[in-house]
BASETOR-785323 format. One record per residue (C-alpha): residue in one letter; chain; x, z, y. Coordinates in nm, 4 decimals, padded with zeros to 6 digits. Layout:
PT keke nupa       px       pz       py
PT    a    A        X        Z        Y
...
END
This chain:
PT keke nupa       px       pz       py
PT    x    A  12.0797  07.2508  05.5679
PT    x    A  11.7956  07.1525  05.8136
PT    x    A  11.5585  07.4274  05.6247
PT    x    A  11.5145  07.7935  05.6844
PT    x    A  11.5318  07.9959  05.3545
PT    x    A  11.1742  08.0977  05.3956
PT    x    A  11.0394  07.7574  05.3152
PT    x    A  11.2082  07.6866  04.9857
PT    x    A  10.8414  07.7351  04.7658
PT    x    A  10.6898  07.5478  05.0648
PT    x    A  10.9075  07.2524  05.1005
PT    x    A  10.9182  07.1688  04.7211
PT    x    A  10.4949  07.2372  04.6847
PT    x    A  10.4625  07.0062  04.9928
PT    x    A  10.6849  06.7211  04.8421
PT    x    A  10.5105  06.7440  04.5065
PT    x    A  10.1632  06.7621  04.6376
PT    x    A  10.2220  06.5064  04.9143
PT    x    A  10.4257  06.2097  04.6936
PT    x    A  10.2428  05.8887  04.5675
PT    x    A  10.3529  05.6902  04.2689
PT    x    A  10.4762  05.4298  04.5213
PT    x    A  10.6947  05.6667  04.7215
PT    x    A  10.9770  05.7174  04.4092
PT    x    A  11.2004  05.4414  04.4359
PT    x    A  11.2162  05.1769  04.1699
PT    x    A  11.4893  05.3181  04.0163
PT    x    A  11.3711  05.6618  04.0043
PT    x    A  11.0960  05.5176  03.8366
PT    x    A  11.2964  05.3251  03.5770
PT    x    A  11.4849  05.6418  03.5124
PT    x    A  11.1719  05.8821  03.4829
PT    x    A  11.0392  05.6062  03.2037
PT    x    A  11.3927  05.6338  03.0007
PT    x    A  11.3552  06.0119  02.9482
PT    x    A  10.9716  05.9839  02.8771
PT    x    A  11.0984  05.7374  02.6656
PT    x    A  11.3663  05.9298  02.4923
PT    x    A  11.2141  06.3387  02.4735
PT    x    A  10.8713  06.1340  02.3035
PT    x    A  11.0993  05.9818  02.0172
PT    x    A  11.3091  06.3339  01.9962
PT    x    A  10.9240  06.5113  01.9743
PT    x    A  10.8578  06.2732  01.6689
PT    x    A  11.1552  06.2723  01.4933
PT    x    A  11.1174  06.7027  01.5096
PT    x    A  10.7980  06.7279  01.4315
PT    x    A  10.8001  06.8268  01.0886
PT    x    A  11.1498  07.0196  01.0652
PT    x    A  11.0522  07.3288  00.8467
PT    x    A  11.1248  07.5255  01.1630
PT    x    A  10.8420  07.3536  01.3834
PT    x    A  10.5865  07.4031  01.0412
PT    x    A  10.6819  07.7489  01.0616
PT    x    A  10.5849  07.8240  01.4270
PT    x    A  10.2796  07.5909  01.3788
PT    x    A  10.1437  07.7523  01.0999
PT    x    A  10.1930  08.1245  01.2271
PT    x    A  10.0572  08.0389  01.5601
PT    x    A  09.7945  07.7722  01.3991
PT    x    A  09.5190  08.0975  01.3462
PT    x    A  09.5025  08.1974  01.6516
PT    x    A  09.4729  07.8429  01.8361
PT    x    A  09.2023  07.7200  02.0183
PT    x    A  08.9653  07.4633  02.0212
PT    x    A  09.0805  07.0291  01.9495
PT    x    A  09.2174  06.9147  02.3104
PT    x    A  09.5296  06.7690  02.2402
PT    x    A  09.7230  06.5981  01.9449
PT    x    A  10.0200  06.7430  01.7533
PT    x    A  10.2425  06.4961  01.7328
PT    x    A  10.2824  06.3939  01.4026
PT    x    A  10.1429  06.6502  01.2318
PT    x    A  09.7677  06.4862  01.1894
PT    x    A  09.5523  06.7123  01.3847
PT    x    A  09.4669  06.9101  01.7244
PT    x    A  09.4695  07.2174  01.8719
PT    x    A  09.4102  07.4021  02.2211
PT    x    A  09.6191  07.2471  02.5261
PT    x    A  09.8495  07.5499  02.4926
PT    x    A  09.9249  07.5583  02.1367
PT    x    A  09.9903  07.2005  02.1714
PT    x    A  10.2096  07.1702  02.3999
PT    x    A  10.3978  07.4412  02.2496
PT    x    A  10.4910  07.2702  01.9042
PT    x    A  10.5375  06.9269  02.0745
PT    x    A  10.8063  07.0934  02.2805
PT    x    A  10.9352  07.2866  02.0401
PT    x    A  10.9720  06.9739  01.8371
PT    x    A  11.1504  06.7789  02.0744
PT    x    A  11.4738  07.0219  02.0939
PT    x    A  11.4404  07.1460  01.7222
PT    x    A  11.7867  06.8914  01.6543
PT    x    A  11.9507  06.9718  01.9916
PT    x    A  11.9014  06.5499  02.0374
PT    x    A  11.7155  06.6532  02.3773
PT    x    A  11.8264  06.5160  02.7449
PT    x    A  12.0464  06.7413  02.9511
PT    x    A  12.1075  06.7074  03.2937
PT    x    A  12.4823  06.5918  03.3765
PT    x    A  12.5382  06.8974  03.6199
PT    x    A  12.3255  07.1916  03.5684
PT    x    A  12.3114  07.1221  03.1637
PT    x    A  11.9447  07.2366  03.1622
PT    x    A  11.7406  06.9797  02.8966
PT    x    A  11.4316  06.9150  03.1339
PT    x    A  11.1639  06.6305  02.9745
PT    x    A  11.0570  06.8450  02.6770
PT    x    A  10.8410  07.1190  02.8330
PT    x    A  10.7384  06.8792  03.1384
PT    x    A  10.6285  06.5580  02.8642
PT    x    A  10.4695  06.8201  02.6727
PT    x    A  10.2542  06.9778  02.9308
PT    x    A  10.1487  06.6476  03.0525
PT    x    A  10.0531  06.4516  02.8112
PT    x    A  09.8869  06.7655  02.6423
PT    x    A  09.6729  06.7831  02.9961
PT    x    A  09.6181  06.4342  02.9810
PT    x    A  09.4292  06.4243  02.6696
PT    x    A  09.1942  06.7235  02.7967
PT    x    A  09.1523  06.5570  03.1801
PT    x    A  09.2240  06.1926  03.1405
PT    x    A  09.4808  06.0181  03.3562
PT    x    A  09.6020  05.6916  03.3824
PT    x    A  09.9364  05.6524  03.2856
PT    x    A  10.1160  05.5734  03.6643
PT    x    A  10.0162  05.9077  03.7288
PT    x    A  10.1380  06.0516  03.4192
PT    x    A  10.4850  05.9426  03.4605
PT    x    A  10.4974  06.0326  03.8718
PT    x    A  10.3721  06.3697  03.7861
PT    x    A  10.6358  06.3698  03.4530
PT    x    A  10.9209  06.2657  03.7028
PT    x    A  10.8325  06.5421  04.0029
PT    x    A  10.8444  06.7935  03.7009
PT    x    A  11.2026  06.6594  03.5715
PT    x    A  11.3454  06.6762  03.9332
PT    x    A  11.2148  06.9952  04.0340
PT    x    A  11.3507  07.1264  03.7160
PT    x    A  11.6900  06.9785  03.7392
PT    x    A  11.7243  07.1173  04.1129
PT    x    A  11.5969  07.4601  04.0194
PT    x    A  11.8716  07.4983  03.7453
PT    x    A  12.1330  07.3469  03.9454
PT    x    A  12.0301  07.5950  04.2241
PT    x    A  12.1304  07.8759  04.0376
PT    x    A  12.4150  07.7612  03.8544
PT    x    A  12.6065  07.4697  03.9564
PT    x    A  12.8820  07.5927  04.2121
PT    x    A  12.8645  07.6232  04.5189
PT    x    A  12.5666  07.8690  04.3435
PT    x    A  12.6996  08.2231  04.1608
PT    x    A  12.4888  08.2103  03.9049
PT    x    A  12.5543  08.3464  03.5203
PT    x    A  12.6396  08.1472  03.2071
PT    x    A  12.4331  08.4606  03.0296
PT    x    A  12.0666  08.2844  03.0793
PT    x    A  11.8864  08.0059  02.9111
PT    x    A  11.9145  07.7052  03.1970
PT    x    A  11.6231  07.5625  03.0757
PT    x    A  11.4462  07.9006  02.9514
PT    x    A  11.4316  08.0201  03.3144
PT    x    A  11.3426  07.6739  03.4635
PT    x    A  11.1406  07.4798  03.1880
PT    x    A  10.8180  07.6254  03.2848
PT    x    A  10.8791  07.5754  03.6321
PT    x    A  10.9367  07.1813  03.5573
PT    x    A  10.5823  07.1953  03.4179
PT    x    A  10.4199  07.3640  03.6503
PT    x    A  10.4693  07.0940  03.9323
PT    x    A  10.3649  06.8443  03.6746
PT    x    A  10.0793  06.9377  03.5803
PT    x    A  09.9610  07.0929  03.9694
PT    x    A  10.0023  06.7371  04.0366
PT    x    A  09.7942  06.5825  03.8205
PT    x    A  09.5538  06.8612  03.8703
PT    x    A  09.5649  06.7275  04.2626
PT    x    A  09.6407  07.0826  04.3981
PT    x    A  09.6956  07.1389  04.7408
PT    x    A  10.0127  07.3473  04.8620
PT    x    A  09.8553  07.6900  04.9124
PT    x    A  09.7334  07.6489  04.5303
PT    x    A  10.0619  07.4680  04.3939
PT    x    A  10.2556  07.7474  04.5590
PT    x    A  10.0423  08.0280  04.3804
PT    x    A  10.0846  07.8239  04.0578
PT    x    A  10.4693  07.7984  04.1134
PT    x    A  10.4801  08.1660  04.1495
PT    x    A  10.2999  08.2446  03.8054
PT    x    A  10.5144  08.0010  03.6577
PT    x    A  10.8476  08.1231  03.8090
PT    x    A  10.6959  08.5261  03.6815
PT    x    A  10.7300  08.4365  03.3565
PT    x    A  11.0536  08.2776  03.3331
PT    x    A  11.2978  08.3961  03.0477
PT    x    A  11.5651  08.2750  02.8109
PT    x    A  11.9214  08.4065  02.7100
PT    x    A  12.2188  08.2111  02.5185
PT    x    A  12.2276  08.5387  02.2535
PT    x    A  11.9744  08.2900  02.1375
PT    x    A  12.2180  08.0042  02.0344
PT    x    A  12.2341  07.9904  01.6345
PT    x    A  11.8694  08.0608  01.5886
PT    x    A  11.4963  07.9512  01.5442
PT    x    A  11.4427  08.1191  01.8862
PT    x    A  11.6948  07.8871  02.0684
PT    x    A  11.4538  07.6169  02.0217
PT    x    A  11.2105  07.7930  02.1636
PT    x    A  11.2966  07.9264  02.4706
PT    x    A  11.2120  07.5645  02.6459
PT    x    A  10.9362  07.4955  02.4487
PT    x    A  10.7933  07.8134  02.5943
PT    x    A  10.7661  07.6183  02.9332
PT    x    A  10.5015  07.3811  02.8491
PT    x    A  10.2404  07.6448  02.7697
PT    x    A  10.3535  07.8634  03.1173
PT    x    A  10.3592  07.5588  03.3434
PT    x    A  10.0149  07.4257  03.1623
PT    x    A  09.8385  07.7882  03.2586
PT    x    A  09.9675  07.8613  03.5461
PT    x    A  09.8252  07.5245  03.7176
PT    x    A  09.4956  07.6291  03.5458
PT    x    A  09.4889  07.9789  03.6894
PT    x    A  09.6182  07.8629  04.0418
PT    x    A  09.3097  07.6008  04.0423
PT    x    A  09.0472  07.8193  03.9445
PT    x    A  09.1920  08.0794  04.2466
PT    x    A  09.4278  08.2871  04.0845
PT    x    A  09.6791  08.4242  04.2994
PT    x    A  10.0814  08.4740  04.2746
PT    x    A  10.3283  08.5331  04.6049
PT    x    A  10.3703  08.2426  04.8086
PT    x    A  10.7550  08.2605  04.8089
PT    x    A  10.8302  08.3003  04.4377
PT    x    A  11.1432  08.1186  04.4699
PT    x    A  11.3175  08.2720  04.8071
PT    x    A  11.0695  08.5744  04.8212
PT    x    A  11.2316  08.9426  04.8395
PT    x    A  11.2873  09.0124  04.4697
PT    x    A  11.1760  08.6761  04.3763
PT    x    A  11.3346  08.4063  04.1347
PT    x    A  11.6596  08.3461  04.3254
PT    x    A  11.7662  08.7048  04.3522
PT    x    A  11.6846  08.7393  03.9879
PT    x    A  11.8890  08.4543  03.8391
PT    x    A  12.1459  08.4262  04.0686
PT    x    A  12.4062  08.6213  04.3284
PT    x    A  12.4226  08.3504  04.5375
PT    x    A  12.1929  08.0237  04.5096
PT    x    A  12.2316  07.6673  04.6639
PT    x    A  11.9572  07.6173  04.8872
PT    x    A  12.0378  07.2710  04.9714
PT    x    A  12.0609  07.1652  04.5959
PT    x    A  11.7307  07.3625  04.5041
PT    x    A  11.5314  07.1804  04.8268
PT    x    A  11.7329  06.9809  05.0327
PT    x    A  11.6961  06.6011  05.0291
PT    x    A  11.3926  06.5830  04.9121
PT    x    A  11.2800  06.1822  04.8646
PT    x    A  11.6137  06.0669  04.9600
PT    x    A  11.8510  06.2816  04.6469
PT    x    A  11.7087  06.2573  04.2802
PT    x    A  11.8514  06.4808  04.0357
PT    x    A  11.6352  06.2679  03.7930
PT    x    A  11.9462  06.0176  03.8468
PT    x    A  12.1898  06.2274  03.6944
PT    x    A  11.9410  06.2860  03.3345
PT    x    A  12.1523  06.2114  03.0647
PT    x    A  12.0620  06.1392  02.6648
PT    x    A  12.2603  06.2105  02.3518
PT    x    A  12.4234  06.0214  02.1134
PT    x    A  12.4396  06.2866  01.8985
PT    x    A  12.2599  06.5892  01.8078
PT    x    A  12.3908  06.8623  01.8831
PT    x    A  12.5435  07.0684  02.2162
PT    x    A  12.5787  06.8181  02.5098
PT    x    A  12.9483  06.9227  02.5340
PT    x    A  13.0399  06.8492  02.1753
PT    x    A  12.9304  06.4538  02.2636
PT    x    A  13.2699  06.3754  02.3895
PT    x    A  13.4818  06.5730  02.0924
PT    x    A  13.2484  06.3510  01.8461
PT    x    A  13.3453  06.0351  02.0157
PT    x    A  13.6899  06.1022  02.0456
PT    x    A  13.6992  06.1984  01.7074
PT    x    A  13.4816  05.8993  01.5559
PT    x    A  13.7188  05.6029  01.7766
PT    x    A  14.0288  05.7407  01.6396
PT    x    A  13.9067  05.7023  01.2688
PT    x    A  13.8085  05.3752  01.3384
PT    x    A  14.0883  05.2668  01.5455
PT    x    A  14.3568  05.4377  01.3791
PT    x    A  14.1942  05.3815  01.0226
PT    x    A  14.2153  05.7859  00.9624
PT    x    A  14.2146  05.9296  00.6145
PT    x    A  14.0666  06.3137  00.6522
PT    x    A  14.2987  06.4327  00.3789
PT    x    A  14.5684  06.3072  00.5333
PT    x    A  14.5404  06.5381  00.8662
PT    x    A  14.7370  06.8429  00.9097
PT    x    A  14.6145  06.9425  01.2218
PT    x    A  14.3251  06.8652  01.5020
PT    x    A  14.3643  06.9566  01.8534
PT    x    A  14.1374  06.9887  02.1234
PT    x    A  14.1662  07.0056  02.5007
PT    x    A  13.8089  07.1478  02.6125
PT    x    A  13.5675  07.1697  02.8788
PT    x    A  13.5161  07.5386  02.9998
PT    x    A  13.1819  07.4825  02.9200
PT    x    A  13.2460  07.3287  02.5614
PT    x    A  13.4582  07.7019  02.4867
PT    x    A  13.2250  07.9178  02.6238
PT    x    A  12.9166  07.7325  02.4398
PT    x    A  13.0375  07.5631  02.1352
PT    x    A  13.3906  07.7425  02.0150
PT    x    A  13.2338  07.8400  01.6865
PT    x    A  13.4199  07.8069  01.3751
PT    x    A  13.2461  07.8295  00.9953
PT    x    A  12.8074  07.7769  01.1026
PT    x    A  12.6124  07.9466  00.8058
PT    x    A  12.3240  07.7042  00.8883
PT    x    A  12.1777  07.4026  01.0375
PT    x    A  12.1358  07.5961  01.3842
PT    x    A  12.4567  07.7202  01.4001
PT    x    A  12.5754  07.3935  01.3364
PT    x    A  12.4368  07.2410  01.6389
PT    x    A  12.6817  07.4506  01.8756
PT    x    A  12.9770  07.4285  01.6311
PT    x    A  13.2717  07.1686  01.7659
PT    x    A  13.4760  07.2452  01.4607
PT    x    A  13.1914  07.1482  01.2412
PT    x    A  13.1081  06.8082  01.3954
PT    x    A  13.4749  06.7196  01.3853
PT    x    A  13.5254  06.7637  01.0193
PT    x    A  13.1795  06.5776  00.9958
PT    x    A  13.3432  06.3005  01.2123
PT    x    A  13.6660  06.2932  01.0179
PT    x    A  13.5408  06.3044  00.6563
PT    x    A  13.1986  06.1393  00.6827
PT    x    A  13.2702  05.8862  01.0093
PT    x    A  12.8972  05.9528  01.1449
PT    x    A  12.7105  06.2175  01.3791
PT    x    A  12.3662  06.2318  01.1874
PT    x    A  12.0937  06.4881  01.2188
PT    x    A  12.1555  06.4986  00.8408
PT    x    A  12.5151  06.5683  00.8935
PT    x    A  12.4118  06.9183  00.9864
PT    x    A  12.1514  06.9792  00.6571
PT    x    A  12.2594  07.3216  00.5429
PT    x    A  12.3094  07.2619  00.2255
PT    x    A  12.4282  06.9241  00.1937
PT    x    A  12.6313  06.9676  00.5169
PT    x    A  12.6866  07.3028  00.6773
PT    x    A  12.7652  07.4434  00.3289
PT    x    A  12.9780  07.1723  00.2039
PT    x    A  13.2807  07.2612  00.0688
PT    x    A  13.5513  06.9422  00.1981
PT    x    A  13.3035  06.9957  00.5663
PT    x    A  13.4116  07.3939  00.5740
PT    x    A  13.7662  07.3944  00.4912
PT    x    A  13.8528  07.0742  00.6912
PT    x    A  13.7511  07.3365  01.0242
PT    x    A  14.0443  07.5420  00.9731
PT    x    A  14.2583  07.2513  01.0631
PT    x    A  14.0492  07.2421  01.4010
PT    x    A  14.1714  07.4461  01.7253
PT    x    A  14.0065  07.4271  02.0635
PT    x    A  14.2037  07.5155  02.3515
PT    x    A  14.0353  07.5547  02.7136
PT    x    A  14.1926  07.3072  02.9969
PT    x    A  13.9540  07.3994  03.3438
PT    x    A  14.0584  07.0187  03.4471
PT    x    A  13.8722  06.8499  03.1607
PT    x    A  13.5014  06.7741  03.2318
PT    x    A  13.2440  06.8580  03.0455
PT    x    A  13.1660  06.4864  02.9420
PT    x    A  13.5624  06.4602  02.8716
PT    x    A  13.7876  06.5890  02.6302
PT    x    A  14.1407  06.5100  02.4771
PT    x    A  14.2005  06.4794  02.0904
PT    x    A  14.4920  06.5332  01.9139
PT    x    A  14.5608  06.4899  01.5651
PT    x    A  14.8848  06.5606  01.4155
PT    x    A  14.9214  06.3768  01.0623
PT    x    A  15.0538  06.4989  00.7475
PT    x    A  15.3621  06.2852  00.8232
PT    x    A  15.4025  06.4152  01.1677
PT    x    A  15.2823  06.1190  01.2730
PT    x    A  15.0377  06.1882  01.6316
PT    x    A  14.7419  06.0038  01.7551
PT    x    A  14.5811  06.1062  02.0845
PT    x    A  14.2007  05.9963  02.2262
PT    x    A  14.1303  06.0844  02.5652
PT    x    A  13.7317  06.0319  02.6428
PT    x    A  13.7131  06.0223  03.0036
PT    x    A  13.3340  06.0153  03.0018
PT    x    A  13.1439  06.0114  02.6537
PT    x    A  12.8908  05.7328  02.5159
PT    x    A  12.5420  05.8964  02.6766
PT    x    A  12.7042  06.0742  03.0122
PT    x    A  12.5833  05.9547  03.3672
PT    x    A  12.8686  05.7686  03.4003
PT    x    A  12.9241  05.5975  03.0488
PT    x    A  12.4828  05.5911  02.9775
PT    x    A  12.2918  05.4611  02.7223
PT    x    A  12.1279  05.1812  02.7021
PT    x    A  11.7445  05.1302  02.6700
PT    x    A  11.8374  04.9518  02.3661
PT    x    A  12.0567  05.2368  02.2567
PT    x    A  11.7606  05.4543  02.3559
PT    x    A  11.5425  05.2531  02.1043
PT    x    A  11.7446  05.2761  01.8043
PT    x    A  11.7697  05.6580  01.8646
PT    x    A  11.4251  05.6545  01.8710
PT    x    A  11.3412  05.4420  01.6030
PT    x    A  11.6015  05.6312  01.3808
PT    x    A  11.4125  05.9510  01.4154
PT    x    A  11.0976  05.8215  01.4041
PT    x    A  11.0762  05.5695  01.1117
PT    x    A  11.1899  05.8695  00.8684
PT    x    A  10.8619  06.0780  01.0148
PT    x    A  10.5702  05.8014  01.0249
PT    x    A  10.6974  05.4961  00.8942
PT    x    A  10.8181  05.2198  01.0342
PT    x    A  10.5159  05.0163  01.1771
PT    x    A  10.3901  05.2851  01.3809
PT    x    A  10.7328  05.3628  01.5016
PT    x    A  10.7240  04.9829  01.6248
PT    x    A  10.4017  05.0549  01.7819
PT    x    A  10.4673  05.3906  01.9540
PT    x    A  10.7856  05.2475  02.0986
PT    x    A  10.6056  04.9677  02.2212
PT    x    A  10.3048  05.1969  02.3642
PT    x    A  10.5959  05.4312  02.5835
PT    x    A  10.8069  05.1702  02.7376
PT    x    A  10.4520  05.0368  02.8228
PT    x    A  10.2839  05.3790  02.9328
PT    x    A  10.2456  05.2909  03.2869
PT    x    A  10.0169  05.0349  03.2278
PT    x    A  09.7407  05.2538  03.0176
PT    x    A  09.4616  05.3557  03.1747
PT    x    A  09.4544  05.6705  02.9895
PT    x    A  09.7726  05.8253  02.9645
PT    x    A  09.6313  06.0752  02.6748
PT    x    A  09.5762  05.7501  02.4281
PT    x    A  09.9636  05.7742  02.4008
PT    x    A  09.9309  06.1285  02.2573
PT    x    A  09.6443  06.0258  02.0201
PT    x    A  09.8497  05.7008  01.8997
PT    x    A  10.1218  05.9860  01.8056
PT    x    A  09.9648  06.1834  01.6250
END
C-alpha cells in the first residue's frame, strides 16, 4: 500500500474529481453501460409494485416542486423524492445488480441520483454514465473495504445501506464539477448519514434501505456546493466511517489502485429475482428438471450444499409473503421443481408464497453449510422416491462474473419487466434510448422518455 491512511477521503475525491470520460478504459465503459442498462429496466419493471405506490403516495404530500420524472408512474416531483421511488423501485423484486465480492447492489441509488440531477441541471449523456460509473466503483470499494476479508467487518449491516449513499455522492459531486476540498465535505455528509441493518430482510423496509442513498448522495453534493461543511476525513477520520462499520478495514481495496483496478468489473446481474446467493440453488435446481426430466411428486428428498453466505442470508423455510420469499432458498426450489421457472410472479403471495403444493414441497428441502462452496456455487442433491440420486454441481451460476450475462440476456430481462409496466413499444424504445445514452445530448431526456 503506497498510501498513508490519512489520505483515504483525499485519494478517492481526487480520482473522482480529476477523471475524464476518456480516462476509463473501454471496457470499463462497456461495463458501466450494462448496469445502467440493467438497474433502468429493474426501476421500470418496479415501479408500480403496491409497495413503491405505498411509499409514493405517503411521501407524495410532502414533495417538492416538478424536477424530475417518476419512472413510470406519469408525473414529477422534487429531485429528492424522485430519486427516492426510482430507487426504491429498482430493488422492490430483489432483480438488482450485486457486486461478485462485497454483495452490496450498487447502480440503484447511483442511476437514481443521476439521472434525477440530470433532469434539474442538464448533462449530456457521456457525462452521465462517467459520473454513474465513478459512483458504482466507489461504492463497490467502500463495501468491499469493510467486509470482504482481509477486512473484519460484520454480516449485521446493510452493505449497500451503509454505502449506497456514498456511491451517489461521488456521482453526482461529479457532475456538479466539485473540486476536492468540496467533494470531500460532500463525502463526509454523505458517509454521516449512512445506515442499514439485515433485521430488515423480509420487509417493505429492506427495499428501502438503498433507495435511501439516492436522496443522501443527491443533498449532500448540493450542500457541499453551496459551502456546507462536513470533516475532511469522513472515511479514515478518528471516529469516522471505518471505525464505525468495521474492526479492521482494507485500505488497499477501499483506495488502492485507483485507474488501474475496477471493482465495476466484478458487477454482476441476476437471472432471477431474488437473493444473489439463491441464483446458483435455482439453476442447479432448474438443469436437473430439465436434464433429468424430474417429476416434483416424485422427490423424496432435496439436498443442498451452501455458501456460508447463502445460510446466513437465505436459510428460511415457510415465507408468509412476497418479501420473505425473496430470501427463502427452500421456496425457490419448490418453485423450481414444481413450476420449472424463476419468475417475479413465482413469488406473488397469494398465488405463490401461499400455495399449497409450493409450501409443503419445502419440507423436503434441507440446506447444509459447506465453507468450500462459493457463493456463486452450490451442490444439489435430490434423492428420488425410488432411491434413485441425481446430483448438479453449479460451479459458477448463469449471471456471476465468471458465467455473465449477456447484453442480449440483459435485454430480455429488461424487456420482460418492462413490457408488463408500459407496453411493449415503449419498452422497444426505452431499450433502444439506454444502450444509446451516451450519445444524447441531454442525459435527463432518458428520464422524461421513462416516465
Amino acid at each position: 500500500m503506497a498510501f498513508e491512511e490519512s489520505e483515504v477521503t483525499a485519494r478517492l475525491a481526487d480520482y473522482v474529481v480529476g477523471t475524464r470520460p476518456g480516462d476509463l478504459p473501454q471496457r470499463v465503459r462497456d461495463e458501466a453501460l450494462r448496469s445502467f442498462f440493467n438497474i433502468v429496466g429493474c426501476t421500470i419493471g418496479g415501479a408500480r409494485h403496491e409497495i413503491v405506490d405505498l411509499a409514493d403516495k405517503t411521501l407524495a404530500p410532502f414533495a417538492g416542486p416538478q424536477q424530475a420524472t417518476l419512472f413510470a408512474r406519469g408525473r414529477k416531483a422534487d429531485i429528492l423524492h424522485a430519486s427516492l421511488i426510482n430507487a426504491f423501485a429498482s430493488s422492490i423484486y430483489s432483480f438488482d445488480d450485486t457486486h461478485a465480492q462485497a454483495v452490496v447492489h450498487p447502480a440503484g441509488p447511483v442511476a437514481a441520483a443521476v439521472l434525477a440531477l440530470a433532469e434539474l441541471r442538464p448533462v449530456s449523456g457521456v457525462d452521465l454514465l462517467t459520473a454513474f460509473a465513478l459512483g458504482v466503483e466507489l461504492e463497490c470499494r467502500l463495501c468491499k473495504g469493510v467486509s470482504v476479508p482481509p477486512a473484519k467487518g460484520s454480516m449485521a449491516w446493510s452493505g449497500t445501506g451503509i454505502s449506497g449513499g456514498f456511491g451517489a455522492v461521488a456521482a453526482v459531486g461529479k457532475l456538479l464539477k466539485l473540486d476536492t476540498e468540496h467533494m470531500r465535505w460532500a463525502m463526509g455528509i454523505a458517509l454521516s448519514q449512512a445506515s442499514g441493518f439485515r433485521a430488515m430482510h423480509g420487509s417493505m423496509q429492506a427495499s428501502m434501505m438503498p433507495a435511501q442513498g439516492a436522496p443522501i448522495g443527491l443533498r449532500a453534493g448540493i450542500l457541499a456546493e453551496r459551502g456546507f461543511t462536513a470533516s475532511s476525513v469522513g472515511l479514515e477520520g478518528k471516529y469516522g466511517f471505518l471505525s464505525v462499520f468495521c474492526e479492521t478495514p482494507d485500505l488497499d481495496a477501499l483506495a488502492g489502485g485507483l485507474g488501474s483496478r475496477f471493482e465495476l468489473l466484478n458487477n454482476t446481474y441476476k437471472a432471477y429475482p431474488c437473493g444473489i446467493v439463491i441464483q446458483p440453488i435455482i439453476d442447479a435446481c432448474l438443469q436437473l428438471r430439465r436434464e433429468k426430466h424430474i417429476v416434483a411428486n416424485e422427490i423424496a428428498r432435496v439436498d443442498i450444499q451452501a455458501s456460508p453466505g447463502t445460510m446466513a442470508l437465505c436459510n428460511n423455510r415457510n415465507p408468509k409473503d412476497e418479501l420473505q420469499a425473496h430470501v427463502s432458498l427452500h421456496h425457490w426450489v419448490a418453485v423450481a421443481f414444481i413450476r420449472g421457472t424463476a419468475r417475479i410472479q413465482d413469488m406473488d403471495t397469494e398465488t405463490a408464497v401461499r400455495e399449497p403444493a409450493l409450501m409443503a414441497f419445502q419440507d423436503k428441502v434441507e440446506a447444509v453449510l459447506n465453507p468450500a462452496i462459493p457463493s456463486d456455487g452450490t451442490e444439489v442433491t435430490l434423492t428420488m422416491n425410488d432411491g434413485t440420486r441425481h446430483v448438479c454441481k453449479i460451479e459458477h451460476c448463469i449471471g456471476s462474473a465468471t458465467n455473465p450475462m449477456t447484453n442480449a440476456d440483459l435485454e430480455r430481462k429488461f424487456s420482460d419487466m418492462s413490457e408488463t409496466v408500459i407496453g411493449a413499444a415503449r419498452t422497444r424504445e426505452l431499450v433502444a434510448k439506454t444502450w444509446e445514452v451516451e450519445a444524447l445530448v441531454d442525459a435527463g431526456e432518458l428520464a422524461r422518455a421513462a416516465g
